[in-house]
PDB file with one MODEL, atoms N, CA, C and O in Angstrom:
MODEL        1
ATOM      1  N   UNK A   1       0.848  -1.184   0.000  1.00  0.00           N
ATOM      2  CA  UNK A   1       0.000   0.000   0.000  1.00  0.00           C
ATOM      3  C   UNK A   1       0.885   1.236   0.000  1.00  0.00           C
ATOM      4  O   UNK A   1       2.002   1.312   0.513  1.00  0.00           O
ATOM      5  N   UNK A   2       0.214   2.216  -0.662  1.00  0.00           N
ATOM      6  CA  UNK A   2       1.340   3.436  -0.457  1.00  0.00           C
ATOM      7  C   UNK A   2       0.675   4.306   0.133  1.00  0.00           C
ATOM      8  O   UNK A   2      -0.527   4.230   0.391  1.00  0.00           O
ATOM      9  N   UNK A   3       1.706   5.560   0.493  1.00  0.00           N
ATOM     10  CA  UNK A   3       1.324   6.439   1.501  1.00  0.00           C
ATOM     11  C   UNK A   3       0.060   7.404   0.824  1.00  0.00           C
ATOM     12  O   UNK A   3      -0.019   7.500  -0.400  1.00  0.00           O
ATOM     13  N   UNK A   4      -0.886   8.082   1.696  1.00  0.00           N
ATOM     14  CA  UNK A   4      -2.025   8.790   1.211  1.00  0.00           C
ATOM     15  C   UNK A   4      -1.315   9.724  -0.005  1.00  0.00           C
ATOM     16  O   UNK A   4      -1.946   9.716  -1.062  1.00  0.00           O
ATOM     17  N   UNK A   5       0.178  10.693   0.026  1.00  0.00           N
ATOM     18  CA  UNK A   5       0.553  11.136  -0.517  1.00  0.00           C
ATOM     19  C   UNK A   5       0.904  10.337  -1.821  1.00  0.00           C
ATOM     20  O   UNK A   5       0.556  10.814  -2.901  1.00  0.00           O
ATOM     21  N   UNK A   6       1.417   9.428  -1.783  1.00  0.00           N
ATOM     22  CA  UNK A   6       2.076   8.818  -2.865  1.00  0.00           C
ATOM     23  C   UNK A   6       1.413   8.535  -3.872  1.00  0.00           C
ATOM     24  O   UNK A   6       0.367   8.174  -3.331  1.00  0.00           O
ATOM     25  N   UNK A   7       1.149   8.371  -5.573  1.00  0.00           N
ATOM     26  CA  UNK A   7       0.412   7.396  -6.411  1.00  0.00           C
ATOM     27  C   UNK A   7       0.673   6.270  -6.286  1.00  0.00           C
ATOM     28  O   UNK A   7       1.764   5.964  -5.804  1.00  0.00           O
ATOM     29  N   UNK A   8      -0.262   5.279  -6.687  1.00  0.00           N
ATOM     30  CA  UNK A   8       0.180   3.942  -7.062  1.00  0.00           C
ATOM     31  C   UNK A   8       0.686   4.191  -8.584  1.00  0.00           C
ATOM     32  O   UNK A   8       0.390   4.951  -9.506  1.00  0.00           O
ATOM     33  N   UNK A   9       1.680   3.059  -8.328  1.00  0.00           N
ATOM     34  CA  UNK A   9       2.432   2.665  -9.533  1.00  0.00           C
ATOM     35  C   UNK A   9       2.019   1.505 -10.944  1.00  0.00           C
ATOM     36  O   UNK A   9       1.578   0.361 -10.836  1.00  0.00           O
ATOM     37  N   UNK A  10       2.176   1.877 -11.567  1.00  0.00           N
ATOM     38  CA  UNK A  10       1.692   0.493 -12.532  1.00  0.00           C
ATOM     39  C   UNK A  10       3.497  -0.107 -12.651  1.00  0.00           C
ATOM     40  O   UNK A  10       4.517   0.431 -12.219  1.00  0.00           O
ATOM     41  N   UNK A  11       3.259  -1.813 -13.652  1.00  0.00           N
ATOM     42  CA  UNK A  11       4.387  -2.117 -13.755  1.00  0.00           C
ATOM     43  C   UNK A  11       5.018  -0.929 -14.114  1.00  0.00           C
ATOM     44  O   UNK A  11       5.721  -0.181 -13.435  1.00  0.00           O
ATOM     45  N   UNK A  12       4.639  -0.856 -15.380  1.00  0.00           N
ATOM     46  CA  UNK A  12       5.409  -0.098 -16.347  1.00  0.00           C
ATOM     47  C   UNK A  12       6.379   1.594 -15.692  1.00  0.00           C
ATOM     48  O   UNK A  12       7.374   2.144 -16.165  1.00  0.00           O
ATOM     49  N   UNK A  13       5.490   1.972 -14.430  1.00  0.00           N
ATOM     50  CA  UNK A  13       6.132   3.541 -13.475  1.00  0.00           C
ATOM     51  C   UNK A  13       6.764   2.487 -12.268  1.00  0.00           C
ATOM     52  O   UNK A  13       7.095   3.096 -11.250  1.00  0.00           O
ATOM     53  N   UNK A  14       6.877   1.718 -12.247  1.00  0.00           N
ATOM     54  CA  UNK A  14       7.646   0.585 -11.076  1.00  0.00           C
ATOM     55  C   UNK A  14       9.370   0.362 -11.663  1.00  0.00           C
ATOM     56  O   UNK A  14      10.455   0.295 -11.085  1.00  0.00           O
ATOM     57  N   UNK A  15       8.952   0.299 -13.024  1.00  0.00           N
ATOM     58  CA  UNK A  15      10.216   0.257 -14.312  1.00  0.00           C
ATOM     59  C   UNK A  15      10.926   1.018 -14.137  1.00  0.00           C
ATOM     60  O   UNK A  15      12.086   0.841 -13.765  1.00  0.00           O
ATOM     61  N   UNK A  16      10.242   2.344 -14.432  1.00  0.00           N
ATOM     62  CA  UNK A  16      10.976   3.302 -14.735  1.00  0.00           C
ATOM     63  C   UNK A  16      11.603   3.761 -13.414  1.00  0.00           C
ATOM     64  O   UNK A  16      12.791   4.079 -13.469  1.00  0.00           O
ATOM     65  N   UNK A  17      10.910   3.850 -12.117  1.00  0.00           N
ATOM     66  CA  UNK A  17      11.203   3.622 -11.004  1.00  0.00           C
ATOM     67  C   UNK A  17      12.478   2.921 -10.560  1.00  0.00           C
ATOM     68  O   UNK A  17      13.133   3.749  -9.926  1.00  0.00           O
ATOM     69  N   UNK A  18      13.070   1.835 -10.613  1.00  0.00           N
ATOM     70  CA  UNK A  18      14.025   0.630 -10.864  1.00  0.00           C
ATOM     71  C   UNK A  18      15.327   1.211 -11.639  1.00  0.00           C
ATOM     72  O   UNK A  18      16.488   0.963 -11.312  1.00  0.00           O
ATOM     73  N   UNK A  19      14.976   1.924 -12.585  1.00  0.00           N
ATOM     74  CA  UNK A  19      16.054   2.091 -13.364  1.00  0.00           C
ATOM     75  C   UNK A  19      16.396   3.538 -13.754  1.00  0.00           C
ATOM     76  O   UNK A  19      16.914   3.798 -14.840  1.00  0.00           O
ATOM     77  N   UNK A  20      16.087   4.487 -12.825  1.00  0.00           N
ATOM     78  CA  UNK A  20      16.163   5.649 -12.308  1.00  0.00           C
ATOM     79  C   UNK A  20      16.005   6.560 -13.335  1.00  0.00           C
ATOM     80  O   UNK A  20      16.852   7.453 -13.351  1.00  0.00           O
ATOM     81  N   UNK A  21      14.616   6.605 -14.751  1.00  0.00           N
ATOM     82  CA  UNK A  21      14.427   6.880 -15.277  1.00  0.00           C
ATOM     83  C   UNK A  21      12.919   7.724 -15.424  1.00  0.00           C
ATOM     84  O   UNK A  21      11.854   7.116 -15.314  1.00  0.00           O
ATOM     85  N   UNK A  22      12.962   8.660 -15.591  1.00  0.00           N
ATOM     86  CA  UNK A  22      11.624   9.413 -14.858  1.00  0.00           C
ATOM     87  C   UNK A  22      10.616   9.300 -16.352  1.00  0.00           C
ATOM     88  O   UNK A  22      10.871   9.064 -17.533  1.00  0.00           O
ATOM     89  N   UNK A  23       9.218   9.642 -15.480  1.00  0.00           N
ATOM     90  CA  UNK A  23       8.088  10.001 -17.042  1.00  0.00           C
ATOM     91  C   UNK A  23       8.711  11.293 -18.090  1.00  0.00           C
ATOM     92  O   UNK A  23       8.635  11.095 -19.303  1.00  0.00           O
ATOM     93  N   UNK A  24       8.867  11.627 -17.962  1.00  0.00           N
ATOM     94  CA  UNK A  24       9.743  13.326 -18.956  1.00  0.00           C
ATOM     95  C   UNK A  24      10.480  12.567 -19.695  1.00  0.00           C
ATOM     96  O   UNK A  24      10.507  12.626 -20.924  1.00  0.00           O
ATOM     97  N   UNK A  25      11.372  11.512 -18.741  1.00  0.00           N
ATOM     98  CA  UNK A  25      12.646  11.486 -19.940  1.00  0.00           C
ATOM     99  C   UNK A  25      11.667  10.291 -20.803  1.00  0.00           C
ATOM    100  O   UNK A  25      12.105  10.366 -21.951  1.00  0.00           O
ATOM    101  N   UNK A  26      10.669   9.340 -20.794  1.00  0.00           N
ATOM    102  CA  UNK A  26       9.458   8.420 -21.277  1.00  0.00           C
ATOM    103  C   UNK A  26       9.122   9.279 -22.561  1.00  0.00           C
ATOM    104  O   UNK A  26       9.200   9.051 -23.768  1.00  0.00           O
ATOM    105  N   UNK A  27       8.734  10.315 -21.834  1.00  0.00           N
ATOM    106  CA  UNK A  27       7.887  11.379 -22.730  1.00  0.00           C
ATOM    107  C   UNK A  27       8.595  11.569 -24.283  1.00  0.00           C
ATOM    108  O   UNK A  27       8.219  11.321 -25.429  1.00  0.00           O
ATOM    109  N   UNK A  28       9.748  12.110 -23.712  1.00  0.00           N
ATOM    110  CA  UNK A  28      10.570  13.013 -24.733  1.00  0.00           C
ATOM    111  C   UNK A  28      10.895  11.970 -26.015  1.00  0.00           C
ATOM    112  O   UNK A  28      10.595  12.163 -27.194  1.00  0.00           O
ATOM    113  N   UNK A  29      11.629  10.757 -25.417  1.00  0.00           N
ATOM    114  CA  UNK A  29      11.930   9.976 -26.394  1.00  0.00           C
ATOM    115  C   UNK A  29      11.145   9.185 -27.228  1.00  0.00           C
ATOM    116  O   UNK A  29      11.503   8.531 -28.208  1.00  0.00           O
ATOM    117  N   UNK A  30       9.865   9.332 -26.664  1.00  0.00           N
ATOM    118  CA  UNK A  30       8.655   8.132 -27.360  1.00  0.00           C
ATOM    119  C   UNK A  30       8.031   9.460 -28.268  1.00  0.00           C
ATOM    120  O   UNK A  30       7.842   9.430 -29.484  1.00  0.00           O
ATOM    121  N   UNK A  31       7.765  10.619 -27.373  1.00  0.00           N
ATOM    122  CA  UNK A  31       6.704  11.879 -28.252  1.00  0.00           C
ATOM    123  C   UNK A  31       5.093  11.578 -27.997  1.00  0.00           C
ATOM    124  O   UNK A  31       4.013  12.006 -28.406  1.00  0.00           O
ATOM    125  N   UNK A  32       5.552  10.656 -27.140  1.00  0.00           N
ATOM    126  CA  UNK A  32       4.401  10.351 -26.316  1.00  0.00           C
ATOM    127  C   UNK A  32       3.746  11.838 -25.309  1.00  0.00           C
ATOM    128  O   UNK A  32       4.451  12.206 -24.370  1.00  0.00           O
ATOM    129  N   UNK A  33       2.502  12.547 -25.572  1.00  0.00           N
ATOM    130  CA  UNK A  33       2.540  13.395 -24.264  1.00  0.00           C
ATOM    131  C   UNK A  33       2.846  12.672 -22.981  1.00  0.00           C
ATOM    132  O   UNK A  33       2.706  11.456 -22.854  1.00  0.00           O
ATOM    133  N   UNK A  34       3.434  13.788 -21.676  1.00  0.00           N
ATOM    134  CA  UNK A  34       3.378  13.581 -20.550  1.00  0.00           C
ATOM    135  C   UNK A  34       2.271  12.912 -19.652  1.00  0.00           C
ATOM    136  O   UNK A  34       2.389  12.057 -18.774  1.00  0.00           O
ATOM    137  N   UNK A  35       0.944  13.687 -20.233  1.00  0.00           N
ATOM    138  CA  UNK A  35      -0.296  13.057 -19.647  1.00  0.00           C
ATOM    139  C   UNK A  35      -0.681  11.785 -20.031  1.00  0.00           C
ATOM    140  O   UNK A  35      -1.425  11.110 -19.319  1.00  0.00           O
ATOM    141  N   UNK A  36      -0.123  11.285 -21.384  1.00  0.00           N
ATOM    142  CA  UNK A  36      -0.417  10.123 -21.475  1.00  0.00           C
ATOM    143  C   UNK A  36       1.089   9.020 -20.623  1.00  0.00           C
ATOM    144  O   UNK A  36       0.913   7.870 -20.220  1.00  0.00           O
ATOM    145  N   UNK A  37       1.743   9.388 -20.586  1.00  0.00           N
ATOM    146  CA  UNK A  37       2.721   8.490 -19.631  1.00  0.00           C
ATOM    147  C   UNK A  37       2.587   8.585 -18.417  1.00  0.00           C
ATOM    148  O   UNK A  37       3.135   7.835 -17.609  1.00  0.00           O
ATOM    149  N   UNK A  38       1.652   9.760 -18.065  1.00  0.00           N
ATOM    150  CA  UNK A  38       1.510   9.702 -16.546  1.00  0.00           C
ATOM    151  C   UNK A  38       0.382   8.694 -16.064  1.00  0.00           C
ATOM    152  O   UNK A  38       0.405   8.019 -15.035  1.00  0.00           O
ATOM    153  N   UNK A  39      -0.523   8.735 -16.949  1.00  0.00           N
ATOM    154  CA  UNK A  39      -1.781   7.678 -17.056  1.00  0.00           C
ATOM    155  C   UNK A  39      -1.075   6.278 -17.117  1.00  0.00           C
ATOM    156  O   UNK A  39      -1.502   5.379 -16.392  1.00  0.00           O
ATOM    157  N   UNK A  40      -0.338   6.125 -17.698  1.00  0.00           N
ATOM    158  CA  UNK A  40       0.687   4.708 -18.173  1.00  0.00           C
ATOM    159  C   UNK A  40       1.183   4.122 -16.981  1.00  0.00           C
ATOM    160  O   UNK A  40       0.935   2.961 -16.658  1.00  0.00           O
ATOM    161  N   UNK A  41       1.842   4.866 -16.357  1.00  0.00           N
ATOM    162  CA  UNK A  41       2.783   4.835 -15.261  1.00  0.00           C
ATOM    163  C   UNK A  41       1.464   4.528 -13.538  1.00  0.00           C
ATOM    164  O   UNK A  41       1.679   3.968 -12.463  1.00  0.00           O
ATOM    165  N   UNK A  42       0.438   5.100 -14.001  1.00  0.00           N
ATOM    166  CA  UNK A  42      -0.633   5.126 -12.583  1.00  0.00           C
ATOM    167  C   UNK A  42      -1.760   4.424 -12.750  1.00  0.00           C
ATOM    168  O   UNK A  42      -2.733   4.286 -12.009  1.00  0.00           O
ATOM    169  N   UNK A  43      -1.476   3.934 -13.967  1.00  0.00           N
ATOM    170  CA  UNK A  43      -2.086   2.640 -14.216  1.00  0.00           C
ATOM    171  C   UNK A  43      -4.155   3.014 -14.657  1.00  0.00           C
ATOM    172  O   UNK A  43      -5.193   2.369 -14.804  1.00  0.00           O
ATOM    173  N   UNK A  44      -3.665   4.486 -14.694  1.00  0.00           N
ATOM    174  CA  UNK A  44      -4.893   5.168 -15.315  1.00  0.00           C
ATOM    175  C   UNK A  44      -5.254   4.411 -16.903  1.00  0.00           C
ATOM    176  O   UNK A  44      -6.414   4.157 -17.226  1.00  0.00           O
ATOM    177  N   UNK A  45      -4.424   4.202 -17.528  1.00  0.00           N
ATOM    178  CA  UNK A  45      -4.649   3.604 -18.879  1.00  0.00           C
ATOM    179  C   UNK A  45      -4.036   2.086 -18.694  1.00  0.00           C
ATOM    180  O   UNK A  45      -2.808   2.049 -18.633  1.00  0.00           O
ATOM    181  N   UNK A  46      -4.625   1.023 -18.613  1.00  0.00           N
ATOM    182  CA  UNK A  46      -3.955  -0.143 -18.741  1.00  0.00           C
ATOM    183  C   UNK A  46      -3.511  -0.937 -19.765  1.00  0.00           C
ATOM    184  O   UNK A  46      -2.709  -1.871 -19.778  1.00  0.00           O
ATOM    185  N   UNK A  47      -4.528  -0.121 -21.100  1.00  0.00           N
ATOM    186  CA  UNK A  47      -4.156  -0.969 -22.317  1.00  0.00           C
ATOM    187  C   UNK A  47      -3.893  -0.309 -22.864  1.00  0.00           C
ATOM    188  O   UNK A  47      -4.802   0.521 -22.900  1.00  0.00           O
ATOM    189  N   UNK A  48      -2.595   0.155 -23.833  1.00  0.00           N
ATOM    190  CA  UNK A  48      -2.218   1.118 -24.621  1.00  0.00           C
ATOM    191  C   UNK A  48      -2.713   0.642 -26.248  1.00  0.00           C
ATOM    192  O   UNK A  48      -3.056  -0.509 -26.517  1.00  0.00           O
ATOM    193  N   UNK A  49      -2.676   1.625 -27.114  1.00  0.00           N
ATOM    194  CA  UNK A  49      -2.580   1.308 -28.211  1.00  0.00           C
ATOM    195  C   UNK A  49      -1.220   0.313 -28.779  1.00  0.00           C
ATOM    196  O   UNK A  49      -0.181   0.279 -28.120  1.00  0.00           O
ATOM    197  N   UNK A  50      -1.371  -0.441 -30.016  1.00  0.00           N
ATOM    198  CA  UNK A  50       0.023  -1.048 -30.243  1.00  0.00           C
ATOM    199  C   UNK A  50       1.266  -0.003 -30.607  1.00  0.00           C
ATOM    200  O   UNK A  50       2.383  -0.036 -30.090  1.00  0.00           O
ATOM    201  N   UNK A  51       0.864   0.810 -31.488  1.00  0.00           N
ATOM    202  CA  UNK A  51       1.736   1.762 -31.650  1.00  0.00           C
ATOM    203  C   UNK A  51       2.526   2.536 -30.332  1.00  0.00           C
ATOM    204  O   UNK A  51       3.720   2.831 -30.301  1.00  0.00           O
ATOM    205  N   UNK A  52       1.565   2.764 -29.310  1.00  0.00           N
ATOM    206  CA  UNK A  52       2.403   3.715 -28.220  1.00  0.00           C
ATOM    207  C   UNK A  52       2.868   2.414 -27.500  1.00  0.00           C
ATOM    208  O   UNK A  52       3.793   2.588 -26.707  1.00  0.00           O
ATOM    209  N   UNK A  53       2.377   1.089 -27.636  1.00  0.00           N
ATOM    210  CA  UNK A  53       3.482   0.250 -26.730  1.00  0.00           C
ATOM    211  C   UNK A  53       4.718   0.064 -27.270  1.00  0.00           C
ATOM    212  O   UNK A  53       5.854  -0.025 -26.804  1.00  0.00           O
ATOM    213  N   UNK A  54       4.055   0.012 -28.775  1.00  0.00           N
ATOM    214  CA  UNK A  54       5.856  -0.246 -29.811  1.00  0.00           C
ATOM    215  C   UNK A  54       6.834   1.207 -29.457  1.00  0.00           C
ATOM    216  O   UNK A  54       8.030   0.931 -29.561  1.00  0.00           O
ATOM    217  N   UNK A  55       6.658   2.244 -29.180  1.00  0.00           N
ATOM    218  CA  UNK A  55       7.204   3.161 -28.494  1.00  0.00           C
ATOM    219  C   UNK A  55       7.885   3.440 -27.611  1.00  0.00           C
ATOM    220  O   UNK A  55       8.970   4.015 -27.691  1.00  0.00           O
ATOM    221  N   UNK A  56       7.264   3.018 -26.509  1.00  0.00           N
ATOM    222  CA  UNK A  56       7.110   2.730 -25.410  1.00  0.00           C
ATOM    223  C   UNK A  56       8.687   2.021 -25.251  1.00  0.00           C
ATOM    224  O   UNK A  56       9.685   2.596 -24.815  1.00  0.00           O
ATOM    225  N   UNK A  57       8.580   0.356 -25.824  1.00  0.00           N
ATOM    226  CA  UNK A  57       9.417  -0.632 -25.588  1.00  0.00           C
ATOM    227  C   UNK A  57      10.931  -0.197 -26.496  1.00  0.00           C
ATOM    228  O   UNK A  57      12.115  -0.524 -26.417  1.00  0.00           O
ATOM    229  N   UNK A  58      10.149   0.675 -27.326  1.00  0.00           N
ATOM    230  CA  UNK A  58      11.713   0.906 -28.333  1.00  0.00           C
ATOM    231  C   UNK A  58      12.481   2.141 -27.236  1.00  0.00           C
ATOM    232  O   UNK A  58      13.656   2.503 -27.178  1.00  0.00           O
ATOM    233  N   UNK A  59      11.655   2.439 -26.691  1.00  0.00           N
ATOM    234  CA  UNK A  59      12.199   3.472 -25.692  1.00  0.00           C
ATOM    235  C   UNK A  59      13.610   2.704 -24.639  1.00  0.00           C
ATOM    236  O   UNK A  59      14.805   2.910 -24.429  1.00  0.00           O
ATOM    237  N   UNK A  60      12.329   1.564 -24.136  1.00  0.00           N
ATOM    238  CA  UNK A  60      13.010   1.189 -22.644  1.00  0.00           C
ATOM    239  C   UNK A  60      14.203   0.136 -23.221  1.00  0.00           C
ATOM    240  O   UNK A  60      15.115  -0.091 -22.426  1.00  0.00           O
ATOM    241  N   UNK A  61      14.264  -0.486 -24.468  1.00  0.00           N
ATOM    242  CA  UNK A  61      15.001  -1.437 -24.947  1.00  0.00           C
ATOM    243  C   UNK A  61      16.666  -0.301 -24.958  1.00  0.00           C
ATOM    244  O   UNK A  61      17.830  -0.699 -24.920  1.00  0.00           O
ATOM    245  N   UNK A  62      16.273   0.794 -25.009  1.00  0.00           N
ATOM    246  CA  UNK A  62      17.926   1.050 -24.717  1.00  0.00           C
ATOM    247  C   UNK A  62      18.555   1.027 -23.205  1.00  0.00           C
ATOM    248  O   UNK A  62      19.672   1.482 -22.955  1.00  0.00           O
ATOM    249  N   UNK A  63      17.798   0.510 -22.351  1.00  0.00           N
ATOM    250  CA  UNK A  63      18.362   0.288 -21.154  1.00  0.00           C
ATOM    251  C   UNK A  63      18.406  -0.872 -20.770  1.00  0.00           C
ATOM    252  O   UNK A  63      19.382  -1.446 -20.285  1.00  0.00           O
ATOM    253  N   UNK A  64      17.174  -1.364 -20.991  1.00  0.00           N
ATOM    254  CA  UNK A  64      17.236  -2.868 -20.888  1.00  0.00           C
ATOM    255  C   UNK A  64      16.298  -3.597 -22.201  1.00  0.00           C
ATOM    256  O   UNK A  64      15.104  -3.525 -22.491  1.00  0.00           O
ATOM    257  N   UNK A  65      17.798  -4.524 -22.993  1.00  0.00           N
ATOM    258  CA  UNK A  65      17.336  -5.148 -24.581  1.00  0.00           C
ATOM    259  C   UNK A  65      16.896  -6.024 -24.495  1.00  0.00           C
ATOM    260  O   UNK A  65      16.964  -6.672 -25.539  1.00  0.00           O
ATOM    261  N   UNK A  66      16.081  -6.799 -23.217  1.00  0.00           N
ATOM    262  CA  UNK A  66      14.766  -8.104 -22.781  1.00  0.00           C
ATOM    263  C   UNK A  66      14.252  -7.782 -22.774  1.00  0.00           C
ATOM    264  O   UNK A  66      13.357  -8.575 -23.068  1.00  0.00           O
ATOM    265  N   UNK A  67      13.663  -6.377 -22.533  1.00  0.00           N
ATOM    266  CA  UNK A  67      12.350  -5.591 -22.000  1.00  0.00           C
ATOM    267  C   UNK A  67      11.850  -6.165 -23.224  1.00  0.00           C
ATOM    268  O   UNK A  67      12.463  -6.508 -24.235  1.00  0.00           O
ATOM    269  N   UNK A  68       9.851  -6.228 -22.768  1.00  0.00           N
ATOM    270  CA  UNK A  68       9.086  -6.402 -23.748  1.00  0.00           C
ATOM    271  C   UNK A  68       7.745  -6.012 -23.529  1.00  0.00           C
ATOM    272  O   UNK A  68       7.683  -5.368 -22.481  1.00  0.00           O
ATOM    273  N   UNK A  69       6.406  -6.159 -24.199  1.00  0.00           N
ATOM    274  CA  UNK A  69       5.461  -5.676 -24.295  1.00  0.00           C
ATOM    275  C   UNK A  69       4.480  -6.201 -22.926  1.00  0.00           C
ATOM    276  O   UNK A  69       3.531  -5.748 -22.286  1.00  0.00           O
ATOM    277  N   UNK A  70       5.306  -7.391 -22.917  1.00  0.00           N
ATOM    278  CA  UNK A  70       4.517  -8.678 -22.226  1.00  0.00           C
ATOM    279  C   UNK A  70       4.696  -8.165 -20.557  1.00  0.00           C
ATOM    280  O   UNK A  70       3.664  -8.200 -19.886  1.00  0.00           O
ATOM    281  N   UNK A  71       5.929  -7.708 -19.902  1.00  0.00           N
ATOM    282  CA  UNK A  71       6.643  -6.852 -18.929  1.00  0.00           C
ATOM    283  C   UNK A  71       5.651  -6.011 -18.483  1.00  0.00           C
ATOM    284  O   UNK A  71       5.561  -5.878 -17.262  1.00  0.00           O
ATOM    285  N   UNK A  72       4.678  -5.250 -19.384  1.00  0.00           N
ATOM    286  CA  UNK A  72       3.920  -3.983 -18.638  1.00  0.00           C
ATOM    287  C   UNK A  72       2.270  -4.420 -18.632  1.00  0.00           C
ATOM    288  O   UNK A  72       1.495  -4.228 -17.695  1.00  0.00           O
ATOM    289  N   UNK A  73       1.893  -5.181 -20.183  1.00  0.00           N
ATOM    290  CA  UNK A  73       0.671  -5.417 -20.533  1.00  0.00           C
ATOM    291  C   UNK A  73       0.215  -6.610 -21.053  1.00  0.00           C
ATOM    292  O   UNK A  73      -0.971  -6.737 -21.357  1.00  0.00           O
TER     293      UNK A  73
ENDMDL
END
């Protein structure tokens, strides 16, 4: 459970969380808006389109090249 202050996390903001990579820097490289990675990350949107997951993963594959679609959704 998290604190009253805190959001909950989805996998995918648990990730980015882990690997000390914030929603902005998500944002910038996918061209994804912010509001939609913030939804991503809080688990406001659970199913993305294929395109913003193919994004998404081409994003996180430069940090980690296992990452996959299957990982968040």
């Amino acid at each position: 459970m998290y604190p009253s202050w805190q959001k909950e996390r989805s996998r995918l903001g648990k990730w980015l969380d882990l690997h000390g990579r914030s929603q902005e820097w998500l944002a910038e490289v996918t061209g994804i808006s912010n509001n939609s990675i913030s939804d991503l990350c809080s688990g406001v949107t659970s199913n993305p389109r294929s395109a913003t997951r193919a994004k998404i993963i081409k994003a996180l594959s430069q940090i980690d090249p296992d990452v996959s679609a299957s990982d968040f959704w």
